[in-house]
Backbone as JSON, one array per atom type, in Angstrom:
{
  "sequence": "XXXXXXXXXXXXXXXXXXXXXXXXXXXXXXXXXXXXXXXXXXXXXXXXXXXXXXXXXXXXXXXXXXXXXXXXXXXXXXXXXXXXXXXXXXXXXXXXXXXXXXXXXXXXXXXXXXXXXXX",
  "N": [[117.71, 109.86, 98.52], [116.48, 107.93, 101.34], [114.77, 105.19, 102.38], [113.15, 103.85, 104.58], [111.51, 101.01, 106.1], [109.58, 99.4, 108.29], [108.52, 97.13, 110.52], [106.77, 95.19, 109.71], [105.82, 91.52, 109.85], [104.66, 88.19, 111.21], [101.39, 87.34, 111.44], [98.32, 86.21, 113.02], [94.99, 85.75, 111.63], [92.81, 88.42, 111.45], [94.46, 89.8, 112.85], [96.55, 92.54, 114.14], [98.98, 95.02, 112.67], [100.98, 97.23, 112.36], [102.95, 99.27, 110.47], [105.66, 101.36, 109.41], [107.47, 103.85, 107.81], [110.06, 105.19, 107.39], [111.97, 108.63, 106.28], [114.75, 109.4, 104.73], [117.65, 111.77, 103.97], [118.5, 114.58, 101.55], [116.14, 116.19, 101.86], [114.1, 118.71, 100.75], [111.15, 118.73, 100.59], [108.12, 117.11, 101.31], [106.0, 115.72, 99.12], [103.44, 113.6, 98.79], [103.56, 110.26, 100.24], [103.37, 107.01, 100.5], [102.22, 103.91, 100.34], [102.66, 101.14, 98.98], [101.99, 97.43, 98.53], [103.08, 94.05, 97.32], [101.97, 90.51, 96.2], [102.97, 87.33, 95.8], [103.41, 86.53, 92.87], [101.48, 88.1, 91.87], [100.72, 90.95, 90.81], [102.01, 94.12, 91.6], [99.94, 96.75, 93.73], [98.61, 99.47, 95.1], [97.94, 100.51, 97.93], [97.38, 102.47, 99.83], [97.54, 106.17, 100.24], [99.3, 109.44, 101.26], [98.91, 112.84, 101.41], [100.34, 115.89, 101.51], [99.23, 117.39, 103.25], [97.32, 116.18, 104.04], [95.55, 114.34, 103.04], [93.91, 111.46, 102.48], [94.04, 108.32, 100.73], [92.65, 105.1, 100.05], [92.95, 101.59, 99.01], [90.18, 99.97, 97.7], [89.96, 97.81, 98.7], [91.13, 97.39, 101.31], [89.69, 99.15, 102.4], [88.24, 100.35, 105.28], [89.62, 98.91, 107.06], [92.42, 99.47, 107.08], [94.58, 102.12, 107.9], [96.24, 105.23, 107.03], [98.7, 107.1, 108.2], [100.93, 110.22, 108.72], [103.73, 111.97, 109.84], [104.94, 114.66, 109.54], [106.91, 116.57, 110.44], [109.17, 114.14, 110.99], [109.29, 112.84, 108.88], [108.06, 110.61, 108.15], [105.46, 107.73, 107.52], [103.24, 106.04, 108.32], [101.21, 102.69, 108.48], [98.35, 102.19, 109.81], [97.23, 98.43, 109.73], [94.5, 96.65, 110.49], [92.36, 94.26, 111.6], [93.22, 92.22, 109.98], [93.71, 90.18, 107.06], [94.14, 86.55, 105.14], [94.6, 87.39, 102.58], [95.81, 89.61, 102.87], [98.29, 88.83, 102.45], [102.2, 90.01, 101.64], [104.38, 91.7, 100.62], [105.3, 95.02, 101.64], [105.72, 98.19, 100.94], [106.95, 101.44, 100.94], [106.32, 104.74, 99.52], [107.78, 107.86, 98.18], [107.25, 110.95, 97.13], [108.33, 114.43, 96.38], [110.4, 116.94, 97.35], [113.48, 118.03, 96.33], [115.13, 120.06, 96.01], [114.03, 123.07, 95.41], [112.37, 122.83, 92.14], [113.71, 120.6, 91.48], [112.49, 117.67, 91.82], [111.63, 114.33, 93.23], [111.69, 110.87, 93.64], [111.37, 108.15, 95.11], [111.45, 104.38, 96.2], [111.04, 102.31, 98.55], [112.63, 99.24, 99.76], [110.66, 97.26, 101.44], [108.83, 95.42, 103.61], [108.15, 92.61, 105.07], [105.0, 90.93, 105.37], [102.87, 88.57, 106.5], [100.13, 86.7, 106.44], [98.5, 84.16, 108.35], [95.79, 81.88, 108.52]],
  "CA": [[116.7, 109.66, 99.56], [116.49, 106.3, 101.5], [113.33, 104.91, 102.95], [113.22, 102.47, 105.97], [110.46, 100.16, 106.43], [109.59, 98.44, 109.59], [107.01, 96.95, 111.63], [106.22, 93.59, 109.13], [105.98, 90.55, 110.56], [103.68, 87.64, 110.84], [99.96, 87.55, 112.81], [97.14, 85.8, 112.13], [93.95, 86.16, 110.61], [91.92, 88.91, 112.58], [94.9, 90.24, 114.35], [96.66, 93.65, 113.66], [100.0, 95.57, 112.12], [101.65, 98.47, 112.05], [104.05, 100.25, 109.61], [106.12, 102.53, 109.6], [108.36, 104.2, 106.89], [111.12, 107.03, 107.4], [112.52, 108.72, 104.66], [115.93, 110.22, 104.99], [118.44, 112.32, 103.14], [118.45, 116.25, 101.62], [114.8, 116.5, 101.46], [113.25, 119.99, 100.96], [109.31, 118.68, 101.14], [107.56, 115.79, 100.24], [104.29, 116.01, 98.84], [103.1, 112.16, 98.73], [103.99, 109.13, 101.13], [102.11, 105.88, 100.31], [102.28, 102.34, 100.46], [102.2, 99.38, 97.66], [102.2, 95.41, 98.19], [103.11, 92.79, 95.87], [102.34, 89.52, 96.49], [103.8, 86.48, 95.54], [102.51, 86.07, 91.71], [100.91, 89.62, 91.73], [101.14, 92.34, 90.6], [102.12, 95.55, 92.71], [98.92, 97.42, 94.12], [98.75, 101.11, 95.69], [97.23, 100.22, 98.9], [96.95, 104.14, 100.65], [98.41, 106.94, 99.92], [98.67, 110.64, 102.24], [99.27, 114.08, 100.82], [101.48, 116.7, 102.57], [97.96, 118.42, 103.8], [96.35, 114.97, 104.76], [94.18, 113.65, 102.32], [94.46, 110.29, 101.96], [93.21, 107.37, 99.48], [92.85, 103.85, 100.72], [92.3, 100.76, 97.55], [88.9, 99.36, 98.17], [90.42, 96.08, 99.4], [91.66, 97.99, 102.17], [88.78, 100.33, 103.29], [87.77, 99.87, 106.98], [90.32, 98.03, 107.8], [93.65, 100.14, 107.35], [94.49, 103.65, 108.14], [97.39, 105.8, 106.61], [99.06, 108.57, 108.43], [102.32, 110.56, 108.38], [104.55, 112.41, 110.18], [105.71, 115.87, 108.78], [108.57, 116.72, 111.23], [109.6, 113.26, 111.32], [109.21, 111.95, 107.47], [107.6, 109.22, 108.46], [104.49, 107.77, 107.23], [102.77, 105.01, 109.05], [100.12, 102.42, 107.71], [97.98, 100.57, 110.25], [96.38, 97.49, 109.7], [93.49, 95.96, 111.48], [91.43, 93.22, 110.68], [93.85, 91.21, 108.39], [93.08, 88.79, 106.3], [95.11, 86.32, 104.98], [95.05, 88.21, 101.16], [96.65, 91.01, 102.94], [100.2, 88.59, 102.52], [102.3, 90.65, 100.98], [105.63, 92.53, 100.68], [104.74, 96.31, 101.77], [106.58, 98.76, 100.26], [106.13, 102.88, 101.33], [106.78, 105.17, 98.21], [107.62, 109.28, 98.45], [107.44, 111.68, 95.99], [108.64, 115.15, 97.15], [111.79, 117.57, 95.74], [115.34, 118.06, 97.13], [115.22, 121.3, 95.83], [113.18, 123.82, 94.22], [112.39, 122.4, 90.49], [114.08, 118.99, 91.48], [111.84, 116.56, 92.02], [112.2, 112.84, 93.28], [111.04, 109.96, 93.62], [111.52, 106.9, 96.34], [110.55, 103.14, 96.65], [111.59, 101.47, 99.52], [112.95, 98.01, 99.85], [109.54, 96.8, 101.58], [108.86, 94.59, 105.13], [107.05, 91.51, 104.91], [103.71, 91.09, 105.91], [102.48, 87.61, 106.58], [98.76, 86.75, 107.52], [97.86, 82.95, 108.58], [94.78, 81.65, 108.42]],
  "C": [[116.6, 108.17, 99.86], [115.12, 106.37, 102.51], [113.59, 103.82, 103.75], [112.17, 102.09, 106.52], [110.54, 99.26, 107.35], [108.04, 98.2, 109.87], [105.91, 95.19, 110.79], [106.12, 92.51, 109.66], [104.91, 89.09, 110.41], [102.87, 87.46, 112.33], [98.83, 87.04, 111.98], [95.9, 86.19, 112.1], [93.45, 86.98, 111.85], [92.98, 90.0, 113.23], [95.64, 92.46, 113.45], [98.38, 94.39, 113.39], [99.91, 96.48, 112.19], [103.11, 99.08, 111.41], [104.6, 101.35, 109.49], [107.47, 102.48, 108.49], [108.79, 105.51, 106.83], [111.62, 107.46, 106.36], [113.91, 109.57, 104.93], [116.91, 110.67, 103.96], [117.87, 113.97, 103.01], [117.32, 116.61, 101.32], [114.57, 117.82, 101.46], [111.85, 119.57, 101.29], [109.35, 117.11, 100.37], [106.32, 116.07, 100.45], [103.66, 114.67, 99.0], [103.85, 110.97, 99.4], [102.66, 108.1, 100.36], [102.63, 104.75, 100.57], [101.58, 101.28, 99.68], [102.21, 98.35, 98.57], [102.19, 94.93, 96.82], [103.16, 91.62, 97.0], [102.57, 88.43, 95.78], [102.48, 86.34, 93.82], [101.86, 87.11, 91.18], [101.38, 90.46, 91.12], [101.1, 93.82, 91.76], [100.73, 96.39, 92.83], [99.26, 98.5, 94.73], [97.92, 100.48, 96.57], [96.66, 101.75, 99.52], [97.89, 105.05, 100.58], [98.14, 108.37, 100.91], [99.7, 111.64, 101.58], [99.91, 114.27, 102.14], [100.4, 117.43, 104.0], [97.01, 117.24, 104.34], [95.21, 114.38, 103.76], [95.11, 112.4, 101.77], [93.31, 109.42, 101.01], [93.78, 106.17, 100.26], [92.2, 103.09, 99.33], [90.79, 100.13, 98.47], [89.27, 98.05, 98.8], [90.62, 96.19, 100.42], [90.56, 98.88, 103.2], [88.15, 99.72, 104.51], [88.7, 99.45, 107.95], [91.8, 99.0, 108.33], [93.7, 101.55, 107.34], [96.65, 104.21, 107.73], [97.53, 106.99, 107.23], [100.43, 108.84, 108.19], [102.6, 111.73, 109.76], [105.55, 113.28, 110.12], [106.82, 115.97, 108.93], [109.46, 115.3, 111.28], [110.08, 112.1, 109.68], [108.9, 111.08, 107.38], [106.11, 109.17, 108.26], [104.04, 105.86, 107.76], [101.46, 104.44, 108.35], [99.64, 101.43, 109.27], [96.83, 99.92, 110.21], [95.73, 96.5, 110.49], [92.8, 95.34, 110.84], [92.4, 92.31, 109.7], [93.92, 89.88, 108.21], [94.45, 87.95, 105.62], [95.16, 86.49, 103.44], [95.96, 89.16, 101.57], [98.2, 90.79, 102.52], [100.36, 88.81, 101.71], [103.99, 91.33, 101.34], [105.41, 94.22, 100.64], [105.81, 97.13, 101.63], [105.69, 100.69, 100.11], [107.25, 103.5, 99.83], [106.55, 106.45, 98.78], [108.08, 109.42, 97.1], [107.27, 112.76, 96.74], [109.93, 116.42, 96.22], [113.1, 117.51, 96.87], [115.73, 119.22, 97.19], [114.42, 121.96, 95.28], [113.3, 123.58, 92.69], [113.24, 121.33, 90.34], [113.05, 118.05, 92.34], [112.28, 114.9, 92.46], [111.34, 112.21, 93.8], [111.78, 108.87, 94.45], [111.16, 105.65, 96.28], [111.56, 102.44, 97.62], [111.93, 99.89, 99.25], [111.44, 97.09, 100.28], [109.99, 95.83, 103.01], [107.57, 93.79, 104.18], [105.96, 91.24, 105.41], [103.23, 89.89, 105.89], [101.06, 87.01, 107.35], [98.31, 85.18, 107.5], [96.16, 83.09, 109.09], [94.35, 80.81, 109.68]]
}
């Protein structure tokens, strides 16, 4: 399974992003799409995560500001961010968990897009 992250870039303080992460290969389902950051010195965070059925989780650092959806038919799971601050800089990185087959399971981390927020 390969994952393709787009939509990073740099914008400053206030302004707004959007992400987007496809997932491709012999998928049967995926149950979980989400999206980490690491930034420079950090440690990796779970930023929002979206079930197969829609329930999502956003980290408290995040709430108000960003919104996680997905894209069943399409495997694609989109994050967007409004309001950003310049903590949000960061290397964003969408994660699936899902199967390939019945009673195979797998697991995904993308390469990640850069996310850059001036002040």
């Amino acid at each position: 399974v390969q994952l393709q992250a787009s939509g990073g870039g740099l914008v400053q303080a206030g302004g707004s992003l959007r992400l987007s992460c496809v997932a491709s290969g012999s998928i049967l389902s995926i149950n979980v799409m989400g999206w980490y950051r690491q930034a420079p010195g950090k440690q990796s965070e779970l930023v929002a995560r979206i079930t197969s059925g829609g329930s999502t989780m956003l980290s408290d650092s995040v709430k108000g500001r960003f919104a996680i959806s997905r894209d069943n038919a399409r495997n694609t799971v989109y994050l967007q961010m409004n309001s950003l601050k310049p903590e949000d800089t960061a290397v964003y990185h969408c994660a699936v968990e899902g199967a390939l087959m019945p009673g195979n399971p797998f697991s995904s981390w993308g390469q990640g897009t850069l996310v850059t927020v001036s002040s």
